[in-house]
C-alpha positions in Angstrom: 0.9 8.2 24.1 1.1 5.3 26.3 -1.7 2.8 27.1 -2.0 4.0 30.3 -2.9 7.7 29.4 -6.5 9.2 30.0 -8.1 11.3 27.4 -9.3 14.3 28.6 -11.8 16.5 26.7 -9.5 20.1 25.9 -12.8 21.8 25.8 -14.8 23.2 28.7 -19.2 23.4 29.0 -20.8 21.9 26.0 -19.8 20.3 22.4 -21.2 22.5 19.7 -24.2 20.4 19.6 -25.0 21.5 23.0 -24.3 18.2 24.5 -21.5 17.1 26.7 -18.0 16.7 24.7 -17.4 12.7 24.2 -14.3 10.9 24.7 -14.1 8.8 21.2 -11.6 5.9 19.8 -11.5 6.0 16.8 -10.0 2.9 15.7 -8.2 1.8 11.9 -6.0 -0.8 10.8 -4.7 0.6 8.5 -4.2 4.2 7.8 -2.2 5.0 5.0 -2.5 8.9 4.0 -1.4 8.6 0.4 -3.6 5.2 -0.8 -6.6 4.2 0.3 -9.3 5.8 1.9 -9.2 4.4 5.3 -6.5 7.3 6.3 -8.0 9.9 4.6 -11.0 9.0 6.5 -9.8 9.0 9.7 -7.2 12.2 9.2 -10.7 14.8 8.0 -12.7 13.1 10.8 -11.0 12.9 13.6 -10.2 16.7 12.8 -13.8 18.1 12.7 -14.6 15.9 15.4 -12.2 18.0 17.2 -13.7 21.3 16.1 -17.3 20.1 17.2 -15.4 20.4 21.0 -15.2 16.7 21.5 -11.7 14.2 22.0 -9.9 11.9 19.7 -7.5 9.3 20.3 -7.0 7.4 17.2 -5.5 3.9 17.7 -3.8 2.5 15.1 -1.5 -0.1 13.5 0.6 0.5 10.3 1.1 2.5 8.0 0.2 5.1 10.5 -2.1 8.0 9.5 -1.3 11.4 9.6 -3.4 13.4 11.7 -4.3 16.9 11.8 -4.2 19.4 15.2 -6.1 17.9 18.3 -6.7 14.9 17.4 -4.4 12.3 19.6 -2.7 8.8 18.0 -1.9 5.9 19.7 0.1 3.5 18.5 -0.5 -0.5 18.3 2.0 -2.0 16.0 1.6 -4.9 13.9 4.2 -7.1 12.8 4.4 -4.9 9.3 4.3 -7.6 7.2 3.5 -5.7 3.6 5.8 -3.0 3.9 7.8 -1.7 1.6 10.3 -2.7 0.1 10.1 -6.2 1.8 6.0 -7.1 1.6 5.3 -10.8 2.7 8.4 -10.8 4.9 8.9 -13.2 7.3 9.9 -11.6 10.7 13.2 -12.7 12.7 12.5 -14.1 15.9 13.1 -11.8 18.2 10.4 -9.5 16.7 7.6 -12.0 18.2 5.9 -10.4 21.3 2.9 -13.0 21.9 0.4 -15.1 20.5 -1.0 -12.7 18.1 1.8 -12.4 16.0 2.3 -15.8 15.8 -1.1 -15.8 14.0 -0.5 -13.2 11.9 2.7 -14.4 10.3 0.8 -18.3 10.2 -2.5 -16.6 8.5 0.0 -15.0 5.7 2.3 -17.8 5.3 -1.4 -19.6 4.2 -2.2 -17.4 1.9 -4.8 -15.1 3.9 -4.2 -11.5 5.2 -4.3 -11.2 8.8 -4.3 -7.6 10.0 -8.2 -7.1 10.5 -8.2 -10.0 12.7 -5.2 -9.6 14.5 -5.5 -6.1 14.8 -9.0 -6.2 16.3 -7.7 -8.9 18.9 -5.0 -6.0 19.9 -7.9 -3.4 20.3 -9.8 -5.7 22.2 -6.8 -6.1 25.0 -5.9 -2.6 24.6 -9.5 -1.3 25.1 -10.5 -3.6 27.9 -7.6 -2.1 29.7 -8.6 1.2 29.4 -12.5 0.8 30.6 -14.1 3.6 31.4 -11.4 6.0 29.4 -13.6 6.1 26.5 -17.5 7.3 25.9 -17.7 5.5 22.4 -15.6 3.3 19.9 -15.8 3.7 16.4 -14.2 1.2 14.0 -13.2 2.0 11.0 -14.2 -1.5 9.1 -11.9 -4.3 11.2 -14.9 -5.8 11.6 -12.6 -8.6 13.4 -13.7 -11.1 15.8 -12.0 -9.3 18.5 -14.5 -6.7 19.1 -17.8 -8.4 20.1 -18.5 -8.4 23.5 -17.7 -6.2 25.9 -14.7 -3.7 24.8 -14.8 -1.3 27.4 -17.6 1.2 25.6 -20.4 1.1 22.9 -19.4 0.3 19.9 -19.7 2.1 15.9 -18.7 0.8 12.7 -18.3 2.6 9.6 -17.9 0.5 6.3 -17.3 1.7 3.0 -18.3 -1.0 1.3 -18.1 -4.6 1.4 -14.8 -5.8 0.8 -16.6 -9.2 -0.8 -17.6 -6.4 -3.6 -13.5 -6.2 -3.9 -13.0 -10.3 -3.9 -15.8 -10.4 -6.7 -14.4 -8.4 -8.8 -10.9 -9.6 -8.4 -12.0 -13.5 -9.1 -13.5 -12.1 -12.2 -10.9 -11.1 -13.4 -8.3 -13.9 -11.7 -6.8 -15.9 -14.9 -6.2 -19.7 -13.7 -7.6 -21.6 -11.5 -4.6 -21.0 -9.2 -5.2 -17.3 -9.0 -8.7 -18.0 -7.9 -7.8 -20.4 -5.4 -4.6 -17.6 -4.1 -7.6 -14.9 -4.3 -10.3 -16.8 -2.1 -7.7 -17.6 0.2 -6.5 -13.6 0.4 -10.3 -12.5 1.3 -10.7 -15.5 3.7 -11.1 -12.7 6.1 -14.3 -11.3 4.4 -16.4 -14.4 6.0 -15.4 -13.2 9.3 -16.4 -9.7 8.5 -19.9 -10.7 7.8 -20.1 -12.1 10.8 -19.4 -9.4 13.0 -21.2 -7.2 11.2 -24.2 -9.4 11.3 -24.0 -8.9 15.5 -23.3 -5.2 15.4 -26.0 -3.3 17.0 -25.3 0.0 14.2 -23.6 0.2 11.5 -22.7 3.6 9.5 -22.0 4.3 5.5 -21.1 6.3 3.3 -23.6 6.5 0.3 -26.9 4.6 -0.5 -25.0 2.2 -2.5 -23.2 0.7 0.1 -26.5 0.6 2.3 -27.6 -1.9 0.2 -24.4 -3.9 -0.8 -23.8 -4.2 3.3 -27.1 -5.0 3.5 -27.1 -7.9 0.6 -23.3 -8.9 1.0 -22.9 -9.2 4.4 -26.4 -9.8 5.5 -26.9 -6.8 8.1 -30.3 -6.0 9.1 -31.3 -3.2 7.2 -32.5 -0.8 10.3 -29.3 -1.1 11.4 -27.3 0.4 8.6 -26.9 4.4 8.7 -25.7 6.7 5.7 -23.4 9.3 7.1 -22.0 10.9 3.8 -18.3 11.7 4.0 -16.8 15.0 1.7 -13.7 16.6 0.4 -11.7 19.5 2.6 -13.8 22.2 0.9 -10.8 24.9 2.2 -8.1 22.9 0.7 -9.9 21.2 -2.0 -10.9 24.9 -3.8 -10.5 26.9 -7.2 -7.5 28.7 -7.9 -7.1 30.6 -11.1 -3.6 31.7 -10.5 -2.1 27.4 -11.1 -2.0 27.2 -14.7 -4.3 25.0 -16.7 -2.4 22.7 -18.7 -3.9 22.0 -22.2 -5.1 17.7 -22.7 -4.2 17.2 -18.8 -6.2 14.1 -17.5 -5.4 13.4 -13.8 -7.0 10.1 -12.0 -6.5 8.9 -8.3 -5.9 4.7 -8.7 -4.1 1.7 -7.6 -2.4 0.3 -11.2 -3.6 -2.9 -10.9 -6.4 -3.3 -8.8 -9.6 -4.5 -10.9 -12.1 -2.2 -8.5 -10.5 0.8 -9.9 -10.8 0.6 -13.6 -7.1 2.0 -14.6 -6.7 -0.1 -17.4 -10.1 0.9 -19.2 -8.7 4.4 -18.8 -5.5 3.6 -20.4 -7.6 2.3 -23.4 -9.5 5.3 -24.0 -6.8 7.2 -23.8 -5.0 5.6 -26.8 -8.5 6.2 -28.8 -8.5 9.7 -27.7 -4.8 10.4 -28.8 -5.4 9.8 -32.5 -7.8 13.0 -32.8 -6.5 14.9 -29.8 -2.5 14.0 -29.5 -1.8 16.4 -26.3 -4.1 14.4 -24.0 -2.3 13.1 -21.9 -3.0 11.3 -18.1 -1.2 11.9 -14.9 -1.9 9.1 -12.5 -2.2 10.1 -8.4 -0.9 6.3 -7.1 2.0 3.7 -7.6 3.0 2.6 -11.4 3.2 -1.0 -11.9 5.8 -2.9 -13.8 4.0 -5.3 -14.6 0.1 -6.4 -15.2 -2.8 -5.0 -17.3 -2.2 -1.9 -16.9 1.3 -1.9 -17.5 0.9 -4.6 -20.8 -1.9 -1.8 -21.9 0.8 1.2 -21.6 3.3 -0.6 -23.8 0.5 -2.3 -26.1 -0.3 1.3 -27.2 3.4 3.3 -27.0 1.9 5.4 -24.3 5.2 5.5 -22.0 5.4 9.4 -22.6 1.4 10.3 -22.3 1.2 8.4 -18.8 2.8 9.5 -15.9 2.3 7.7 -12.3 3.0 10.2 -9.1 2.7 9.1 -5.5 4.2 10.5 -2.4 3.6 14.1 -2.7 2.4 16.8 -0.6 -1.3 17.8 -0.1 -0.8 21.2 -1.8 1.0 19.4 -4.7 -1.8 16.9 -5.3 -4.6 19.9 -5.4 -2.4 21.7 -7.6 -2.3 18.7 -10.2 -5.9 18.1 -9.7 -6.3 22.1 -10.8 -4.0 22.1 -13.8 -5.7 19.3 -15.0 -8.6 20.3 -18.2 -10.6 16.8 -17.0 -10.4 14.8 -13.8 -11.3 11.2 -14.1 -13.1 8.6 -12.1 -12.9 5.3 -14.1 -13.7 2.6 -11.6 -16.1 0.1 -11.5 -17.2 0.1 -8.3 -16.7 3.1 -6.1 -18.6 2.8 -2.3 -18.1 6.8 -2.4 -15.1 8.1 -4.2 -13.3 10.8 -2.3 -11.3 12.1 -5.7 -14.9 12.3 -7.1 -15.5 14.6 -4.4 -12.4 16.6 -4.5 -11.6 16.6 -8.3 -15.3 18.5 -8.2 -14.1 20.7 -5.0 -11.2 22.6 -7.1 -13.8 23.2 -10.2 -12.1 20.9 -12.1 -14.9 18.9 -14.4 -15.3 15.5 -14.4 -15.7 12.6 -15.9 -16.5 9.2 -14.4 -18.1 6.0 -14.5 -22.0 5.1 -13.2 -20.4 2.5 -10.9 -21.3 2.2 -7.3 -21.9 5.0 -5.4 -20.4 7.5 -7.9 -23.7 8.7 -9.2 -24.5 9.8 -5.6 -21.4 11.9 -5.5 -21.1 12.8 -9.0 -24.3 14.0 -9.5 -26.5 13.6 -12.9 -24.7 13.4 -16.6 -24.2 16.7 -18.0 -25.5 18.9 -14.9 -22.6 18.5 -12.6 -20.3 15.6 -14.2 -20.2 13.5 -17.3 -21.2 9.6 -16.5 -20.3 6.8 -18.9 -20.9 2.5 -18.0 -18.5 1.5 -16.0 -15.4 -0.8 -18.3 -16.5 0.9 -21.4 -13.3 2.6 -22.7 -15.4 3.9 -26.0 -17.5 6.1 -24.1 -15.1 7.3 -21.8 -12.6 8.7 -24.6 -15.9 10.1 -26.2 -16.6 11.8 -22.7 -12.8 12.8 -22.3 -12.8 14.3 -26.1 -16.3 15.8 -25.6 -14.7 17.9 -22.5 -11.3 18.6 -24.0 -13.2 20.3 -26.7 -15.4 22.5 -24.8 -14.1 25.6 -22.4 -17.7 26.4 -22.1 -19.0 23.0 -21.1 -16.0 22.7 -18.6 -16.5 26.0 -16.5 -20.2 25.1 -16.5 -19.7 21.9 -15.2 -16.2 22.5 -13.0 -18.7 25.5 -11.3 -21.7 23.1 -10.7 -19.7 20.0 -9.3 -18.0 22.6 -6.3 -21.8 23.9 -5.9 -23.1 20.2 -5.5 -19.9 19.9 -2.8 -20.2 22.2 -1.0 -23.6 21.5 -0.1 -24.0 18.0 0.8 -20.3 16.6 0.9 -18.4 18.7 3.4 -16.2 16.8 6.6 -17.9 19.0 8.9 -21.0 17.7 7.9 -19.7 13.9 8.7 -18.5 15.2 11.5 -22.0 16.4 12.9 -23.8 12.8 11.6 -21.6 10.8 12.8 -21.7 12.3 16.5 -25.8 11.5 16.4 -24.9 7.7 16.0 -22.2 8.0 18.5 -24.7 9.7 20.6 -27.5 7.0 19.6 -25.0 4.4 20.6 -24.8 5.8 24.1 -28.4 6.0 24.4 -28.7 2.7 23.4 -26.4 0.8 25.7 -27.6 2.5 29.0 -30.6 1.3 28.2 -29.7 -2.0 28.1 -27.5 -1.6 31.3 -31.1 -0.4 33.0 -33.2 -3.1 31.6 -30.3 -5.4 33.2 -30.5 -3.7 36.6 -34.5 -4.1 36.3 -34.3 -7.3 35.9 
């Protein structure tokens, strides 16, 4: 779709809500399908957004997402500067169009990462070229300088959760004071995040957690911050006794070596839990690393055959693992929602997972729906794993209460429905403004 397009409701009369159909951007930086959950976010969204009768033009920069039906994308390229297989690249010179990439490849060759800023600046000129094509804007977390003011149409944000919780973590664990110094100047882009959030007139979320981290991190005023939980695919994400449950099958969703996610505490229990149950085993939804904790953890304990990293594979693939699987795991430190939380539970497959974050919220309480252990304490996690590996009973009780506790208060078409109140709310709230203007 070109920049000159107009978006056009498909639906005649009403949205389902009664109201007129809105014309929403929904905007992302970054929408990879297969890690992350920025582009599973914006994939299930947009899609029930659809089915409540309203339309979707999704504007995005690399990796694109994938989108279901009826939902539109645009395209606004960045300069790809982490892609595989040439990440931190420097780009020849006739692939510079203007300014903007000029700052993006100066901002990396320093140290920091670019894309929210520059994509935001991008939107902006985008957006303000298409005034009056659009009812609402919703951002998903750019949170760059480049949309205050006036974009063409109110503005939403959603954010998951602080990304300063992400920096945190990863100076924790930083060895050196040269990795610290390369980390701070990475998350440079967090300051400016705060910022903008600090002027945005609503903010949405996804769990209680992150209510309060948004509201202690980045210093948002607290009647401004709105929980809109977000779900699993309840249709796709389902039981099926027909795939085959495979006997010590662990499967966890997780980027190898990224602090947040808590891989490496995972790989630990897992050697405690082979010496009294040797067919456990873990199969690992995301990237392998060669090298790093996780990776020095695999080899410290021989466990090259009982790990195995997938990535890349279909949708109906990945909820097949998921089913075969006796335990699904969630062993991260800090989660602002967790989606495989979410899912894992969808199938009927019982979990295990840590109390960090938002998990709780999603997971439910310890032994009702899930089985909770500390987050970073590999002991209590391979007691958790063993506990479930050694109990049919205990798994079918708790695989059929997790989909129960889904499938009423984590659904997409339930984000859908909240998230069109604030978008609604939004409106409201900026023609008022626009009157008080004229009044005066």
């Amino acid at each position: 779709m070109t920049a000159e397009a107009m978006v056009t409701s498909p639906f005649a009369g009403s949205a389902t809500d009664g109201d007129r159909p809105l014309r929403i951007a929904l905007l992302t930086y970054k929408g990879n399908p297969f890690c992350g959950g920025q582009g599973v976010y914006v994939r299930h969204l947009s899609r029930e957004l659809v089915k409540l009768g309203h339309s979707v033009e999704v504007i995005g920069s690399q990796p694109y997402p994938v989108l279901d039906t009826g939902a539109t994308l645009t395209e606004l390229p960045s300069l790809d500067l982490y892609r595989s297989p040439d990440p931190f690249r420097t780009p020849k010179r006739d692939e510079y169009r203007d300014w903007i990439d000029a700052l993006e490849v100066a901002t990396m060759w320093t140290g920091g990462f670019p894309e929210p800023l520059t994509f935001s600046l991008r939107a902006r000129r985008h957006l303000r070229a298409r005034r009056a094509e659009f009812d609402v804007i919703h951002d998903n977390q750019t949170l760059g300088y480049g949309l205050l003011g006036d974009i063409g149409a109110p503005l939403v944000t959603t954010v998951h959760h602080p990304i300063t919780v992400d920096r945190g973590l990863d100076l924790a664990a930083a060895k050196g004071r040269k990795k610290r110094v390369s980390v701070r100047r990475w998350y440079a882009f967090t300051r400016m995040q705060g910022r903008v959030a600090r002027r945005l007139p609503s903010v949405l979320t996804v769990s209680g957690s992150s209510r309060q981290e948004i509201a202690e991190h980045l210093g948002v005023r607290d009647d401004r911050i709105h929980v809109v939980h977000i779900g699993a695919d309840t249709d796709l994400w389902s039981p099926d006794a027909s795939v085959a449950e495979v006997p010590g099958r662990i499967v966890t969703t997780s980027s190898a070596d990224v602090p947040l996610k808590g891989l490496v505490h995972l790989v630990e229990a897992l050697a405690k839990l082979r010496t009294e149950r040797p067919d456990a085993h873990l199969v690992v939804v995301g990237k392998r690393a060669e090298s790093g904790p996780v990776a020095r953890a695999i080899e410290k304990y021989d466990l090259q055959d009982a790990v195995r990293f997938v990535k890349g594979i279909t949708d109906a693939e990945l909820v097949d693992l998921v089913r075969s699987a006796q335990v699904a795991c969630v062993p991260s430190l800090y989660e602002g929602f967790s989606l495989p939380a979410a899912e894992a539970m969808a199938t009927g497959t019982p979990l295990v997972a840590t109390t960090g974050g938002a998990i709780p919220e999603v997971a439910g309480p310890d032994g009702e729906t899930c089985l909770a252990v500390p987050p970073g304490d590999a002991g209590a996690l391979s007691a958790a794993l063993g506990r479930l590996l050694g109990d049919a009973d205990l798994r079918a009780r708790l695989g059929a209460a997790g989909r129960e506790r889904v499938l009423a208060r984590f659904t997409w078409a339930k984000a859908a429905e909240g998230t069109v109140r604030y978008y609604r709310a939004a409106i409201e709230q900026a023609e008022a403004v626009r009157a008080g203007r004229a009044a005066r």
